[in-house]
N, C-alpha and C positions, 0 to 999 in steps of 0.2 A: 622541721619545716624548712623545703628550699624557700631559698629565697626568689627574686620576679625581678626581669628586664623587662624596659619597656622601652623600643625603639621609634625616635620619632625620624619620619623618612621621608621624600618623596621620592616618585614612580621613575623620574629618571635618574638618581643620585646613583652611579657606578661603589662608590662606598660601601653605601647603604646594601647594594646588593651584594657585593664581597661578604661583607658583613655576616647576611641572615645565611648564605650559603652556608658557611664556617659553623655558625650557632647551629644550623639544620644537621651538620655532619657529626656536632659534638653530643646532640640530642639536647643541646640548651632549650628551653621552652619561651619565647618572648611574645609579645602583645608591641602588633607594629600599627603607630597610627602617621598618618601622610596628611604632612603638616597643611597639603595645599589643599585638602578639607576640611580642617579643623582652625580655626581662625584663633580659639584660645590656646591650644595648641603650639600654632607658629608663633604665638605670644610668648611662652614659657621658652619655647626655643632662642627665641630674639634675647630674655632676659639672661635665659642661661649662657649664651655667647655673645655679649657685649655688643646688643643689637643687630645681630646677624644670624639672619634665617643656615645655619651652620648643621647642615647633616651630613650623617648618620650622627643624632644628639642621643646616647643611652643612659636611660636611668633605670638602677643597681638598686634592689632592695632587699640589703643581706638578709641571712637568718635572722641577725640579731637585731633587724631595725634599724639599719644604718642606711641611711639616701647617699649614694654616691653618682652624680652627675658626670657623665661624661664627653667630651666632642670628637668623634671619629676615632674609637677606642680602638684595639685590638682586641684578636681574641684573648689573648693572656690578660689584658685589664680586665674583661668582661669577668673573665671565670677565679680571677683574684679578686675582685670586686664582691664575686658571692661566696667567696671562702673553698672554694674548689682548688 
């Protein structure tokens, strides 16, 4: 079973687009939600970077079950992140 990224983004974050470029080229599959719709969303953002709205925020859900959090990752964190 792969594992699931989930990028939280928003529409202007240059990062954020680097980012999905790279994941699109690698065939990584992720689930992007844009934090400036989602109000719980930019919550979990805010908690996971010490109250700062901080994208591209990715979270990693290996094979094995492991949540790995991360803020403005690379590719190589992404895909060491899912055991790739």
């Amino acid at each position: 079973m792969p594992g699931t990224v989930t990028m939280y983004s928003t529409t202007w974050c240059g990062y954020c687009r680097r980012l999905k470029g790279q994941l699109d080229r690698e065939g990584i599959a992720y689930t992007e939600i844009n934090i400036e719709q989602d109000a719980a969303s930019a919550a979990f953002v805010e908690k996971a970077n010490g109250g700062n709205q901080t994208v591209p925020t990715v979270v990693v859900v290996a094979p094995t079950g492991v949540d790995v959090t991360m803020t403005n990752p690379s590719l190589a964190q992404v895909k060491q992140a899912l055991g790739a």
